[in-house]
C-alpha positions as CSV (number, residue, x, y, z in Angstrom):
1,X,0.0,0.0,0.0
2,X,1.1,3.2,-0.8
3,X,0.5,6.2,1.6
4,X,0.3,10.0,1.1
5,X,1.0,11.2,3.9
6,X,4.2,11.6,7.0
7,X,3.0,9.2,8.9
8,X,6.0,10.4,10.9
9,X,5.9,13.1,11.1
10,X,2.5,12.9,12.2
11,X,3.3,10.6,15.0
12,X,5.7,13.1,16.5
13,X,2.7,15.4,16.3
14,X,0.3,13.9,17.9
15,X,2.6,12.0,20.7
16,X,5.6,13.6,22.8
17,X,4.9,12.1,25.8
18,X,2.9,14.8,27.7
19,X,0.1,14.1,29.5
20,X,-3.2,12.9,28.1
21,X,-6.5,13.5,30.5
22,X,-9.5,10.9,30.4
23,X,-12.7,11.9,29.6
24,X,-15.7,12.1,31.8
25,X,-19.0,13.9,32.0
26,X,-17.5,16.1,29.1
27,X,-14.4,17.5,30.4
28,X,-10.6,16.3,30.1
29,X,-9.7,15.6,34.0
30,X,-7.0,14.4,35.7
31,X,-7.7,11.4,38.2
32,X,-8.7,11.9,41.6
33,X,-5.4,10.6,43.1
34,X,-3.3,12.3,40.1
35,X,-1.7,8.8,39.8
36,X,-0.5,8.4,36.4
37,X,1.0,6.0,33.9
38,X,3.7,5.6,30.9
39,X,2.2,4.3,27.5
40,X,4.7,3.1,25.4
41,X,5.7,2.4,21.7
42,X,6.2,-1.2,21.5
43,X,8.7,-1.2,18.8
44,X,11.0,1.1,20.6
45,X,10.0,1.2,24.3
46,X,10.1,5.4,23.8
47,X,7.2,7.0,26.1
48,X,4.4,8.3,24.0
49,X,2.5,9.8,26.4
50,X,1.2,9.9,30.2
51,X,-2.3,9.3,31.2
52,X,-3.9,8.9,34.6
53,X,-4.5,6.0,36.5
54,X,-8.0,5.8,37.0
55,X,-9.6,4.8,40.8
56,X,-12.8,3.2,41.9
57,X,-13.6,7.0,42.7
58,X,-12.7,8.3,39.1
59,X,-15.3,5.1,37.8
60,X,-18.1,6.3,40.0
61,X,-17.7,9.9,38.8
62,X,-17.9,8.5,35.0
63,X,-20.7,6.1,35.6
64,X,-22.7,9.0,37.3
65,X,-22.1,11.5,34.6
66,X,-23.8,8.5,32.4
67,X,-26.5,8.4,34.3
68,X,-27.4,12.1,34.3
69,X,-26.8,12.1,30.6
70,X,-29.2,9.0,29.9
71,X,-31.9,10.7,32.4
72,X,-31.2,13.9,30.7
73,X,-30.4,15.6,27.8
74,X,-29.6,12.0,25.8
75,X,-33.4,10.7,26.3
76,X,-35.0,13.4,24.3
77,X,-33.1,12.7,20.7
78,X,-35.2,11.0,18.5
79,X,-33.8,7.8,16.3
80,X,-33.5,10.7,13.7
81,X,-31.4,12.8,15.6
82,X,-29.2,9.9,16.6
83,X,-28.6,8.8,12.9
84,X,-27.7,12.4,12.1
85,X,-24.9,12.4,15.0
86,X,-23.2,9.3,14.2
87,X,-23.6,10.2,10.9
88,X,-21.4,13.5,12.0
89,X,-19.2,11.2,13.4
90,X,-18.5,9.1,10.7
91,X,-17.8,12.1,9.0
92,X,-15.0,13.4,11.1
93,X,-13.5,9.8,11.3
94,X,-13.1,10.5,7.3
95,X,-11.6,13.3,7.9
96,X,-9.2,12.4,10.7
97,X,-8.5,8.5,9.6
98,X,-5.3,8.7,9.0
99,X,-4.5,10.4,12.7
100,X,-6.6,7.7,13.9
101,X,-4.5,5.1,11.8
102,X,-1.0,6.2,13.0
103,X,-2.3,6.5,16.6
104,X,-3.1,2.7,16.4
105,X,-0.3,1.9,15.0
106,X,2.4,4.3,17.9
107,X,0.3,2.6,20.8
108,X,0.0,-1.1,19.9
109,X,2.5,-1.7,17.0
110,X,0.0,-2.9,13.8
111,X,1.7,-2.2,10.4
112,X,0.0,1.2,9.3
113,X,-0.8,-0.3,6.1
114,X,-3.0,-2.6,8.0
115,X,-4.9,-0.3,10.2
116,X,-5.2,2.0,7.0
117,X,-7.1,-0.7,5.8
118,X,-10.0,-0.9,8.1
119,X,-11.4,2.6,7.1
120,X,-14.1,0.6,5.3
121,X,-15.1,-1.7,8.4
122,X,-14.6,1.0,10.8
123,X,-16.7,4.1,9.2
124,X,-18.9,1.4,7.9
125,X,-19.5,0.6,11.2
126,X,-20.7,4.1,11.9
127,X,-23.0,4.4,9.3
128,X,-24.4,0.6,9.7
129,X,-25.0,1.4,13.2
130,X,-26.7,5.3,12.1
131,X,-28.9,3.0,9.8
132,X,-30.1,1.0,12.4
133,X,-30.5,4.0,14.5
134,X,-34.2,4.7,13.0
135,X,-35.0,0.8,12.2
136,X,-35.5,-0.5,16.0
137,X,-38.9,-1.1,16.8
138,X,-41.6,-3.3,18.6
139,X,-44.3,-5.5,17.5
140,X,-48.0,-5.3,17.8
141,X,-49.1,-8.9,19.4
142,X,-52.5,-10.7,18.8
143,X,-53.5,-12.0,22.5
144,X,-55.8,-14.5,23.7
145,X,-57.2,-12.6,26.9
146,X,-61.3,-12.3,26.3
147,X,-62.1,-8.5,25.7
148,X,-60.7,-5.7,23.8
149,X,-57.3,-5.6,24.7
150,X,-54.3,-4.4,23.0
151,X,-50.6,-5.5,23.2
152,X,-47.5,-4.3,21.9
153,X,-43.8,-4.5,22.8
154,X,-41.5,-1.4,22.9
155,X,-37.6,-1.6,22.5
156,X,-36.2,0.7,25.2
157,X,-32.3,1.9,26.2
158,X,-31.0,-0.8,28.5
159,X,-29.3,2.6,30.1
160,X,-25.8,2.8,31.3
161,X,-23.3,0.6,29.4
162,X,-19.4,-0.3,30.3
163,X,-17.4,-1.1,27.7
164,X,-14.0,-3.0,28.2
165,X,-11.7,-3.5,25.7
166,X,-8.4,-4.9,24.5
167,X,-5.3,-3.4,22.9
168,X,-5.1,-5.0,19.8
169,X,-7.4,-3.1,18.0
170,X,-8.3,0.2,19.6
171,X,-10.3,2.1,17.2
172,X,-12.5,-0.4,16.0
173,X,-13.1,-2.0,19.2
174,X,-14.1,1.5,20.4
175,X,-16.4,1.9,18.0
176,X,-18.0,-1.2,18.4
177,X,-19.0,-0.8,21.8
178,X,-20.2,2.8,21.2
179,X,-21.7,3.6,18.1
180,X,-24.8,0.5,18.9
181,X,-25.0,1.7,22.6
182,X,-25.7,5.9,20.8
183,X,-27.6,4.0,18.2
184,X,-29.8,2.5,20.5
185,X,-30.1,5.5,22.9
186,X,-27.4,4.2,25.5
187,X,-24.7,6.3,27.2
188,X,-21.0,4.3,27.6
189,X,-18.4,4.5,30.2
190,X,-15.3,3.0,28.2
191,X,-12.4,1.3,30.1
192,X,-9.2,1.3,27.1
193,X,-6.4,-1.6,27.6
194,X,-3.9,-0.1,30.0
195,X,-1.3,-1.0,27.3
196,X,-2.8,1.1,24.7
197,X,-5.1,4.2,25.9
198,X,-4.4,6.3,23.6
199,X,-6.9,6.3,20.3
200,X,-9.4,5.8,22.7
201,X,-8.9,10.0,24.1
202,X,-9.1,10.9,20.2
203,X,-11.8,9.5,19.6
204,X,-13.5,11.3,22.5
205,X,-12.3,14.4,21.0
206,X,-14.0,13.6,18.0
207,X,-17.5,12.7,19.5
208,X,-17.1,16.0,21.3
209,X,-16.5,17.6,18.0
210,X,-19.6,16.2,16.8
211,X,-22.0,17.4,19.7
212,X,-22.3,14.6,21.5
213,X,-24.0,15.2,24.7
214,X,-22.0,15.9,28.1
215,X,-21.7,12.3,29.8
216,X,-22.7,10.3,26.6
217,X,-19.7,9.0,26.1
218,X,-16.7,8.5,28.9
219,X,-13.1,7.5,28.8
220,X,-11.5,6.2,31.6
221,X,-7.4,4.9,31.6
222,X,-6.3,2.4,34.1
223,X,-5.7,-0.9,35.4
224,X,-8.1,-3.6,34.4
225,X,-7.8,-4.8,37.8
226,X,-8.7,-1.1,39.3
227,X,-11.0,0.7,37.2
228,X,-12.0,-2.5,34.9
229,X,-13.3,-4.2,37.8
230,X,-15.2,-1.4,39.5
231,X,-16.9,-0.6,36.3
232,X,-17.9,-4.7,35.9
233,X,-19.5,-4.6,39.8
234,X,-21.1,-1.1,39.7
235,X,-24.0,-1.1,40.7
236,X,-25.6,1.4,38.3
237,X,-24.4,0.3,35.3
238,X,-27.2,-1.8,33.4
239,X,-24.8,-3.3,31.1
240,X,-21.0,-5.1,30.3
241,X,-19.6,-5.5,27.3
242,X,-16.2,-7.1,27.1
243,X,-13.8,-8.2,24.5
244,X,-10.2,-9.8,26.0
245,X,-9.4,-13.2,27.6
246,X,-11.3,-15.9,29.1
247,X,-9.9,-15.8,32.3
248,X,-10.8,-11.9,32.9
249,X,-14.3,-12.6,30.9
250,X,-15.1,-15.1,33.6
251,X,-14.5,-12.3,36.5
252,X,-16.2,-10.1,34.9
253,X,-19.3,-12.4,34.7
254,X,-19.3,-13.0,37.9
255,X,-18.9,-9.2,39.0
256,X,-22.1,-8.6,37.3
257,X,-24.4,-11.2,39.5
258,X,-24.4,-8.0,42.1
259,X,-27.0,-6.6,40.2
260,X,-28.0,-9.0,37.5
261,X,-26.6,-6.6,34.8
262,X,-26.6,-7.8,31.0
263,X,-23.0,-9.2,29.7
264,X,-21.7,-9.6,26.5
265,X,-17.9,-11.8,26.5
266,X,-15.5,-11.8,23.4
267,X,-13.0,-14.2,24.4
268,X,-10.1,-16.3,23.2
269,X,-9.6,-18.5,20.8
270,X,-8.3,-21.2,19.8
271,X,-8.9,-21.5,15.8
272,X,-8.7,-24.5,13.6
273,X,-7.5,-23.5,10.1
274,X,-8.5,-27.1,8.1
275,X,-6.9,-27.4,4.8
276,X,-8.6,-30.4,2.7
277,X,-6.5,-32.2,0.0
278,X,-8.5,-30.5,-2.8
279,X,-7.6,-27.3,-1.9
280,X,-5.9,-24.7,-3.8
281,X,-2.8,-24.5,-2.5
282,X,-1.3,-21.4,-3.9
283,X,-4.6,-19.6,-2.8
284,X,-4.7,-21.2,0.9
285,X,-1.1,-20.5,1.8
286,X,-0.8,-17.0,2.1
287,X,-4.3,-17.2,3.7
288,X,-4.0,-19.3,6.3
289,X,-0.6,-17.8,7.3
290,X,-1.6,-14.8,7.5
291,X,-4.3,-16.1,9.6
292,X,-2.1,-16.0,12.6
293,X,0.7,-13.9,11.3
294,X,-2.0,-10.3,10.7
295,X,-0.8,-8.3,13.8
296,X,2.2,-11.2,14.9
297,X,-0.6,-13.5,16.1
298,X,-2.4,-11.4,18.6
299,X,-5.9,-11.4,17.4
300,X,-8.3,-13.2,19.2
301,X,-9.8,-15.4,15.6
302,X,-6.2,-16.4,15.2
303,X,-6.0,-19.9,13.0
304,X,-3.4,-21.1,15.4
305,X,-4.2,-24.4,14.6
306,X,-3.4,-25.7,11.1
307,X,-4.5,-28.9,10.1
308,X,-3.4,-30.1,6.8
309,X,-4.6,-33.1,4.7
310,X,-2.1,-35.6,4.8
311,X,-1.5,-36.1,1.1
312,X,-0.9,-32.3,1.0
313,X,0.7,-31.6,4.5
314,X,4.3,-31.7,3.8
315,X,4.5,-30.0,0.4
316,X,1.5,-27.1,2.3
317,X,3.6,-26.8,5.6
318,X,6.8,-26.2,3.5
319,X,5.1,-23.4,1.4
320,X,3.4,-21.5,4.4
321,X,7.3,-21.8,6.3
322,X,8.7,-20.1,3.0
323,X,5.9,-17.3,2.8
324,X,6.7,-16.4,6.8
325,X,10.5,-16.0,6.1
326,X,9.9,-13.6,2.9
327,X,7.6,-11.4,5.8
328,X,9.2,-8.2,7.0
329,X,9.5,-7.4,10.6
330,X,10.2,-3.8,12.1
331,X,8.1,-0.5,12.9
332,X,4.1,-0.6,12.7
333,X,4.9,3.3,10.8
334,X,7.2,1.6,8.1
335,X,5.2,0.8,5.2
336,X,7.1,-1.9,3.9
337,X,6.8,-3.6,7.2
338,X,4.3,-7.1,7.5
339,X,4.5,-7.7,11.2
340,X,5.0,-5.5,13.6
341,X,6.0,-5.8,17.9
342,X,3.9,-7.5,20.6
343,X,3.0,-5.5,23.2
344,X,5.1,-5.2,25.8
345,X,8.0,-7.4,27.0
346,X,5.3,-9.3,29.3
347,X,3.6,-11.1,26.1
348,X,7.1,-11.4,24.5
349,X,7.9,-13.0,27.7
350,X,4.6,-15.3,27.6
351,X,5.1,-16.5,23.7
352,X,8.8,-17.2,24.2
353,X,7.8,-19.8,26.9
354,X,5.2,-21.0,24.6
355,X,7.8,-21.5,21.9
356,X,9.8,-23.4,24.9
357,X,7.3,-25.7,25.7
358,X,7.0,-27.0,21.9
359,X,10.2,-27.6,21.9
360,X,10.9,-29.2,25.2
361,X,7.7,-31.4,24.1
362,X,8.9,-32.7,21.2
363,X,7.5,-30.1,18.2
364,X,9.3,-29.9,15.4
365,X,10.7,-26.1,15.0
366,X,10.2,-25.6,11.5
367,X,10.9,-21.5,11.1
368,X,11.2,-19.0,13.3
369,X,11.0,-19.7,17.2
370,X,13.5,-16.7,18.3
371,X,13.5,-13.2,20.1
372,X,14.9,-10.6,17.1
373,X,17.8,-8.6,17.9
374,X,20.4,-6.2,16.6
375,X,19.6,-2.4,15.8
376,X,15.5,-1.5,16.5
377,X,15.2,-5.1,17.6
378,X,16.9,-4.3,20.7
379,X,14.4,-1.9,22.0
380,X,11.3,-3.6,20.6
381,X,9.0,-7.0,21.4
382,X,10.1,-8.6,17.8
383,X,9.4,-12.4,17.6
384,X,9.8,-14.2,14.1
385,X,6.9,-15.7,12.9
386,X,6.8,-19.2,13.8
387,X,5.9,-22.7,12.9
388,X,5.8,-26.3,14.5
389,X,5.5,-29.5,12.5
390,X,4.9,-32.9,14.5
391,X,2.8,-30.8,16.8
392,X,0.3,-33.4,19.2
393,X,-3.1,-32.2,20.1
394,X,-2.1,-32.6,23.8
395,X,0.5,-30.1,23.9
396,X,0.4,-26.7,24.8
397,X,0.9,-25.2,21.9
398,X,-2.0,-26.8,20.5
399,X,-4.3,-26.2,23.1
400,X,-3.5,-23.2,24.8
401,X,-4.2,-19.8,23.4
402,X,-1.1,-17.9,22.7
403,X,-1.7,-14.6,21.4
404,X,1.6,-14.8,19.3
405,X,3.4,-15.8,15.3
406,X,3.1,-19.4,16.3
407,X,1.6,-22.3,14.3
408,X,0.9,-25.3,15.1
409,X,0.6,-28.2,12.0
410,X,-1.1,-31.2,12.2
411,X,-1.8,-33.8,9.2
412,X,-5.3,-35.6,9.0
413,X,-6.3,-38.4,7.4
414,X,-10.2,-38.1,7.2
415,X,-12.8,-35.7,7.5
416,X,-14.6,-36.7,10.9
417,X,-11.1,-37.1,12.5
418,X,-10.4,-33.6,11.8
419,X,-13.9,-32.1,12.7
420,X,-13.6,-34.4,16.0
421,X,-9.7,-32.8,16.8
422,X,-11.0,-29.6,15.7
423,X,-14.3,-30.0,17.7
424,X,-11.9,-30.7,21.2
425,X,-11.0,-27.5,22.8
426,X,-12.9,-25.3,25.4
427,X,-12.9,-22.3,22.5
428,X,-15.3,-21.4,19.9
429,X,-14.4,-18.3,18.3
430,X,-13.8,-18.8,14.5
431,X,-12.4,-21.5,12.3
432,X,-11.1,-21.4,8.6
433,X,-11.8,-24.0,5.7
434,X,-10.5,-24.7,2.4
435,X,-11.3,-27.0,0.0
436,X,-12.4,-27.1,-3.9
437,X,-15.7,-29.0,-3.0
438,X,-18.8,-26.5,-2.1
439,X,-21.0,-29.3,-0.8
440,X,-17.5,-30.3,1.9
441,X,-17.7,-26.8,2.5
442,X,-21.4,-26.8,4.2
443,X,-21.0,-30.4,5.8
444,X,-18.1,-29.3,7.3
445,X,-18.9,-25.4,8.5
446,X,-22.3,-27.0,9.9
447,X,-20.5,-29.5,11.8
448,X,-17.6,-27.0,13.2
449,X,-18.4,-25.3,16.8
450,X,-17.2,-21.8,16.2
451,X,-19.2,-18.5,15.9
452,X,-17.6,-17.6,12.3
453,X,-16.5,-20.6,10.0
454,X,-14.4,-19.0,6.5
455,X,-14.0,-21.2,3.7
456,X,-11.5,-20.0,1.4
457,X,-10.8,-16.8,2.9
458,X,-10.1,-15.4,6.6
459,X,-10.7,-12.5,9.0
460,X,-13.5,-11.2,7.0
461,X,-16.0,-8.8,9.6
462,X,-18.6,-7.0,8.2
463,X,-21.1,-4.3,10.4
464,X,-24.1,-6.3,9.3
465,X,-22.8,-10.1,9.8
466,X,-23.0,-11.2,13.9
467,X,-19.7,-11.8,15.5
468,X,-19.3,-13.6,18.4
469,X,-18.0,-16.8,20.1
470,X,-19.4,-20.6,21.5
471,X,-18.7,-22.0,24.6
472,X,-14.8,-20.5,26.7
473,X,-14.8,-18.2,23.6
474,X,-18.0,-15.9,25.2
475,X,-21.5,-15.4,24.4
476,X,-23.8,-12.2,22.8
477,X,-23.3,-11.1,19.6
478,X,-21.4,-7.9,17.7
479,X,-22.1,-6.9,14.4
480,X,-26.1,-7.5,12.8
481,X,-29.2,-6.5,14.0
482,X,-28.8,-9.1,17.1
483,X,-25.9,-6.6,17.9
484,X,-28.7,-4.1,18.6
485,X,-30.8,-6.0,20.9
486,X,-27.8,-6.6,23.2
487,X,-28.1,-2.8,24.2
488,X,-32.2,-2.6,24.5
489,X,-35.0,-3.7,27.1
490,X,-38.0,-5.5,25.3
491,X,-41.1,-3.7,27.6
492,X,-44.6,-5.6,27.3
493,X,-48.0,-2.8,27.1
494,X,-51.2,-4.3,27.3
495,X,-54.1,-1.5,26.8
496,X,-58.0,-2.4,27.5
497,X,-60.4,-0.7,24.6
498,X,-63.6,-1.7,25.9
């Protein structure tokens, strides 16, 4: 991809490691305590900016400022006047995409040709969600009670919503939490990965450039374990949503018994990527590599598992090792570069001891497997992509989620053995199929437990197609109209005419 503008330059304007507020109730404030924290570039480690370390006290002051918003000013737009404001907003994402883009990129290390990329999914969003806006309605119901009586259903706000999200994808997980909750009449309290905060402040300042309300929409920075958790129990918040890891998805559940609030989990994965031996090779390799390699492997829908017709394995596995050596690693702002950092040192930390265990249970390293170094290397979380041949469904690299450039190849001999190995794992995110033969394709995407089945392509999200997980991978629905009904109350009126 070829970009027009200094994305560098633009970095070192919008980041030089000052301080960055949070956002609540329509003002940029500091946190109660003034605690604050570093956010980093993860390809260099260099500061990018300060923000403050949001406490219990800062969430209540949020969540309040919902609430008056909700009660207040937000209740009186019509669906009209809703459409017309994220419409407004779409506009000014246009406008500032590229901003947006580079931001991403600084904060969480994605190649900037990738998140250039998602303008369509992510302004589409907007103006999906500004469709919907004046679409949701009730239904007028026939009863059996004797008399005149009338019923009818009304979809009403479910009220306050908090909104947790991940790093790995700031502005479009942003915008999928808030553009159905201010479709939908909702106000949002958003809690932004400590590890990348950033995108999240701009994109307040842009919903404040639009006119959004005072209190409609809230940032607050912090620790998941700080301000995450108090936003999950509060007692005035009618609704979680959460995108992130099963482990934390399962805390967050359980904070919400306190008062029964509605949850929606996104959580991990552990994809099968099932390669028949009628595929099209040249077509499935790049595909199914990039399935894990798009953002070095830490995406939730990650085809970490490859399993490979036998009569095709050896000559497939071979191919997908040569396309990951030919990838270029460095800085997200580099547009020649494929694959940018992880994270932080912590989840470099965590994939080189997955990359241990492989070996030290009896994986065969194939490509890749090492820490880079030399020149930016040094000061980044670089890992090469990576692949393991030999790999046993037992082992942890095959079972455990890893949220790194590893694959793990497996050969199969017949279709019901690979839907069964497939089939056994806690996770039901997404899965991946190939093959040449469109009546294999539907046998096989019925009989796979995942939320999203691909044949013959990957990653594809669209605003108007539901996206969610079975079983450890979460439950609710993004994207689609069922997207909508996960922020609104379904009321009952029964009126007597005679």
């Amino acid at each position: 991809m070829t970009i027009n503008f200094d994305a560098r330059k633009m970095a070192t304007e919008l980041y030089d490691g000052s301080f960055r507020p949070m956002f609540i109730g329509g003002h940029w404030v500091a946190s109660v305590s003034g605690e604050i924290s570093e956010t980093y570039d993860p390809a260099t480690g260099a500061v990018l900016a300060t923000v403050p370390q949001a406490s219990a006290t800062d969430v209540d002051h949020a969540v309040a400022a919902a609430r008056r918003a909700f009660e207040g000013p937000w209740s009186k737009f019509s669906p009209y006047e809703r459409q017309t404001l994220l419409l407004k907003i779409a506009d000014l994402f246009e406008s500032n995409w590229e901003r947006l883009c580079v931001s991403d990129t600084l904060n969480m290390g994605m190649p900037i040709t990738r998140t250039l990329a998602n303008r369509r999914r992510v302004i589409g969003m907007l103006r999906y969600y500004a469709g919907m806006a004046t679409s949701l309605h009730g239904e007028v119901i026939d009863n059996s009670i004797p008399g005149e009586i009338v019923t009818f259903t009304r979809k009403e706000p479910i009220g306050v919503v908090g909104a947790i999200i991940p790093w790995n994808a700031p502005t479009a997980a942003s915008i999928w939490k808030i553009a159905p909750a201010l479709a939908t009449g909702c106000t949002v309290v958003l809690k932004p990965s400590e590890d990348a905060p950033l995108t999240p402040l701009l994109i307040a300042k842009l919903m404040q450039d639009a006119g959004v309300p005072d209190g409609v929409v809230n940032i607050v920075t912090g620790k998941g374990s700080v301000a995450g958790a108090r936003l999950a129990e509060h007692p005035d918040v009618n609704k979680i949503v959460f995108t992130g890891s099963t482990a934390t998805g399962q805390a967050i559940a359980r904070a919400g018994v306190g008062n029964l609030k509605r949850v929606s989990l996104e959580l991990g994965g552990k994809s099968p990527v099932i390669v028949c031996k009628d595929a099209d090779i040249e077509r499935a390799v790049p595909v199914a590599a990039m399935s894990v390699f798009a953002h070095s492997g830490q995406i939730c829908i990650a085809g970490s598992r490859l399993f490979v017709a036998r009569e095709i394995h050896d000559e497939f596995v071979a191919k997908v090792a040569a396309f990951a050596k030919n990838l270029r690693i460095g800085h997200g702002l580099d547009t020649d570069t494929d694959l940018g950092p992880l994270i932080s040192p912590r989840q470099a930390k965590i994939v080189e001891g997955f990359i241990a265990s492989g070996q030290s249970e009896g994986a065969e390293l194939i490509t890749g497997g090492s820490r880079l170094s030399g020149g930016l290397y040094d000061k980044g979380n670089f890992i090469a992509p990576t692949i393991f041949g030999g790999v046993k469904d037992e082992m942890r690299i095959a079972r455990e989620e890893i949220f790194g450039p590893v694959i793990s190849a497996m050969p199969f001999d017949t279709i019901d053995e690979v839907v069964e190995r497939a089939n056994a794992t806690p996770y039901g995110l997404a899965a991946g199929i190939f093959t040449q033969n469109l009546g294999q394709a539907h046998k096989l995407s019925r009989r796979i437990k995942a939320g999203s089945v691909w044949v013959n392509m990957y990653h594809a999200i669209d605003p108007a197609v539901p996206f969610g997980g079975m079983k450890m991978s979460g439950y609710g629905r993004e994207g689609g109209t069922e997207h909508l009904h996960e922020y609104l109350e379904t009321k009952a009126i029964w009126i007597q005419t005679d």
